[in-house]
C-alpha angles and dihedrals in degrees: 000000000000108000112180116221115196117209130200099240085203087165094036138294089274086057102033078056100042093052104045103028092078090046082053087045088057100049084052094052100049088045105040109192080050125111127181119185114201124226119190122207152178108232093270099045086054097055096043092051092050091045091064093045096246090136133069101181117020118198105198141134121297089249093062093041094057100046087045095050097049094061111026119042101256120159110225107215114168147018121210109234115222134196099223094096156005087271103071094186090050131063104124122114142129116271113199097201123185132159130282094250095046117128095225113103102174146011094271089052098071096060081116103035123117091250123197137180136160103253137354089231092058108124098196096022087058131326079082092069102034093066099046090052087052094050085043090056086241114154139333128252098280089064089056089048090053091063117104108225097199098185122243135340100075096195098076080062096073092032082063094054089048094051092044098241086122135037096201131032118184100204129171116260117278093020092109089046095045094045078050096053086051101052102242099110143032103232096201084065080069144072140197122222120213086001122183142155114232109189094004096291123202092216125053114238133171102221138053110282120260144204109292124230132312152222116208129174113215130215086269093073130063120254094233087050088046099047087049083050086056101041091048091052089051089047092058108101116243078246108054119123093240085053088052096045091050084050084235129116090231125272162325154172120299113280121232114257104202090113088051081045088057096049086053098044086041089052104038095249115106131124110235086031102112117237111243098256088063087045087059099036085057089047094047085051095058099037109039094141092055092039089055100047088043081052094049087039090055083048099061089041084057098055089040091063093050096060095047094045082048081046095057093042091062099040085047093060095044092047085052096049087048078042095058101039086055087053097046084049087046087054089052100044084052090057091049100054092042077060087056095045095056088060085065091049097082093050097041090046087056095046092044107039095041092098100048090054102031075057091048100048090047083056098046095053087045092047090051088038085058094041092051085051092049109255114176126240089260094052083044093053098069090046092055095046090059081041094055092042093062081044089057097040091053087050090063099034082056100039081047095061087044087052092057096043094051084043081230116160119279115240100242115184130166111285137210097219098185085057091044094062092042088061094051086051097058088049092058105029097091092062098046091052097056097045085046093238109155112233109198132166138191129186127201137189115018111312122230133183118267117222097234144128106287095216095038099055086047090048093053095049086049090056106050089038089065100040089053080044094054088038084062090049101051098064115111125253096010131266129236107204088046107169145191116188135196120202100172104186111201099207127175095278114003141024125235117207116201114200106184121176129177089223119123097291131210115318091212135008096232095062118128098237096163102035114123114264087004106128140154097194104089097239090029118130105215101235112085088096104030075064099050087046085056091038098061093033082067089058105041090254139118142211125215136183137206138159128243130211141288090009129328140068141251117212109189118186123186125215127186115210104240129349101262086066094067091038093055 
């Protein structure tokens, strides 16, 4: 009689062949007439074959064999002993191996590591260790996707740790030591994560230790042929070479699975447990009346959402209409103001632009006194650049207001401040000098350059320049050590000017200074400092006054260097 075994091949068909045919040779010897033919398999393999009846006696792990058995009628007859513990029925359990040098120290360390093992279905190879880092809280289910499942041998598993082609590898107990004993690893290259000894195993593992492998007898054999198959396995001594081939002592009764039974129901998988659809079509069965009133009262919630959602339609559209008549008012009032505005052009133009022309028309007296004396083209040339660089500094003062009063981008560019001040300097040296005010200026910290509107920022120092100029004048009867001071203060992200004067000061604190139209200088227009405080808005910046004692007055304007400064 030919009866044909399949075997899981879980390190490889050779292997799979080399370890059980000698445990097949032994049951033909002691029952000679007797023939069995071995098949080795992936899990797959295993199963399918089974399913079509090709197999009389399957040889698998106790993970299969449970699964198998809860749902086909399978005998169990027999449990291979081991030598690994103190358990001799149990020696299954997950390794998570990794190399010596690997960063990972512990099982919660390898959330990001590149994680292999060879099936899903693997008892020992995975499921193991599944279960454990569920029960620890490790990890949710896009962890256990990521998890590359490569297919048998396992021990390619462990040559691509070594080689460093994988971080993880999830291995059945023993399979290190055994790879060791045969020469083809070091086992000081490798780790063990979570290791730990049960029983005093032999091996480390990482996991509680599990039935060992068994020998079960399917539909397709017959019993008597079955119960001579088990008595022949607990005949074989612990020493045989087919024992030894198989690494077992021989032996024993079936183990009992209902640990094996746990890992599956803990993890949904097994085999009796009902899929949720059955669960609910049971429910539905003995509860018809509530599930037709949940199913009526789903209905109405239904239609209750669809009103409301009708509702806010129809209050959206009419929001957005209210919405669009506030912007197209909005647009009006704008152009209103911009009309309004225009009326303040005349009057800023002539504040603003006084300077550059008073500058153009000096040159120009002193450019006809030197042609009436007979200077010659290259004397007269000096004289007309200055002369076209009022021209050109009216121009942008002039563009600039336009700017403002179209609400047109300002032209921002990267500025030398230092340079910038120095220039301002130069514009208004000449009258400090005549009226003996000291103009002074100090700078602090690195300076860098500020991301601003080149004429703006000018017009802003000019302007404070002249008012603490005109502050110095006003006193009565005059003063002889009259002063203007610059402190500019380079910081991290932004700069701080300090212009302090010893003029009269500021009579109260709550004085607009910088309110449009608002002066205190008899033919004064009010807007020098309304512009420096727009000026500086546009930059993120601001501008502040207080008086000092016992007379005078400190304007500090801060200036970050560039806008992102002030967003962030």
């Amino acid at each position: 009689m030919i009866y044909d075994v399949g075997v899981l091949a879980l390190r490889g068909h050779a292997h799979a062949r080399e370890a059980w045919q000698p445990t097949l040779d032994w049951l033909e010897a002691q029952n000679p007439g007797y023939k069995f033919n071995l098949h080795t398999y992936d899990f797959d393999q295993l199963e399918d074959a089974f399913l079509h009846g090709w197999l009389d006696f399957i040889l698998t792990s106790p993970g299969q064999a449970t699964k198998l058995a809860r749902e086909y009628p399978i005998n169990w007859l027999a449990t291979q002993k081991t030598a690994y513990s103190n358990l001799p029925n149990k020696s299954i359990a997950s390794v998570v191996v990794v190399r010596e040098a690997s960063p990972y120290k512990t099982l919660r360390d390898i959330n990001k590591a590149n994680v292999a093992a060879v099936s899903e279905k693997a008892f020992g190879g995975f499921l193991a260790l599944r279960y454990e880092l569920d029960k620890l809280g490790y990890f949710n289910s896009s962890f256990f996707e990521k998890i590359h499942f490569t297919g048998p041998p396992t021990d390619q598993l462990i040559l691509d740790v070594i080689k460093n082609d994988l971080d993880v590898a999830i291995v059945p107990a023993c399979t290190l030591e055994n790879m060791a004993k045969e020469g083809r690893i070091q086992l000081h290259n490798l780790r063990v994560l979570n290791e730990k000894r049960p029983a005093d195993s032999v091996c480390a593992v990482s996991t509680p230790l599990y039935p060992n492998w068994t020998m079960a007898m399917t539909e397709r054999a017959p019993a008597d042929v079955g119960q001579m198959v088990a008595q022949t396995l607990f005949a074989m001594p612990e020493e045989h070479p087919a024992a030894v081939a198989a690494n077992n002592v021989g032996w024993m009764l079936p183990a009992p699975s209902i640990n094996v039974d746990k890992v599956y129901k803990h993890l949904d998988m097994h085999p009796l447990q009902k899929s949720w659809g059955q669960k609910a079509q049971e429910w539905l069965h003995k509860n018809q009346a509530i599930a037709m009133a949940s199913l009526l009262t789903l209905l109405l919630l239904t239609g209750y959402h669809f009103w409301l959602e009708w509702k806010f339609k129809r209050s959206r559209e009419e929001l957005q209409a209210t919405m669009n008549d506030l912007r197209r008012k909005s647009s009006m009032l704008e152009h209103a103001q911009r009309i309004t505005i225009v009326g303040e052009l005349g009057s800023s133009l002539a504040h603003e632009i006084n300077q550059p022309l008073a500058a153009i028309k000096n040159y120009s007296q002193g450019a006809k006194v030197r042609m009436e004396r007979g200077a010659t083209a290259e004397e007269m040339s000096p004289i007309l650049d200055k002369t076209q660089q009022q021209v050109t500094s009216a121009s942008d003062i002039i563009q600039r207001l336009r700017s403002l009063i179209n609400k047109t981008p300002i032209e921002k560019s990267w500025v030398d401040l230092p340079f910038l001040i120095e220039e301002a300097m130069k514009l208004v040296d000449y009258e400090f000098q005549r009226h003996r005010i000291q103009l002074g200026v100090l700078y602090s910290g690195e300076p860098q350059k500020v991301f601003a509107d080149v004429t703006g920022l000018q017009q802003v120092i000019l302007n404070v320049l002249n008012n603490a100029k005109d502050a110095c004048l006003s006193h009565s009867p005059k003063r002889k050590d009259l002063y203007v001071d610059l402190h500019v203060s380079f910081c991290d992200e932004m700069v701080i000017i300090d212009v302090t004067d010893n003029g009269i000061g500021i009579e109260e604190e709550s004085t607009p200074l910088d309110q449009a139209f608002y002066t205190t200088k008899e033919n004064g227009l009010g807007l020098g400092l309304a512009i420096c405080r727009d000026v500086l808005d546009a930059h993120h910046g601001s501008i502040q006054f207080r008086s000092i004692e016992p007379t005078g007055c400190q304007v500090t304007i801060v200036l970050p260097y560039q806008e992102a400064c002030h967003e962030s």
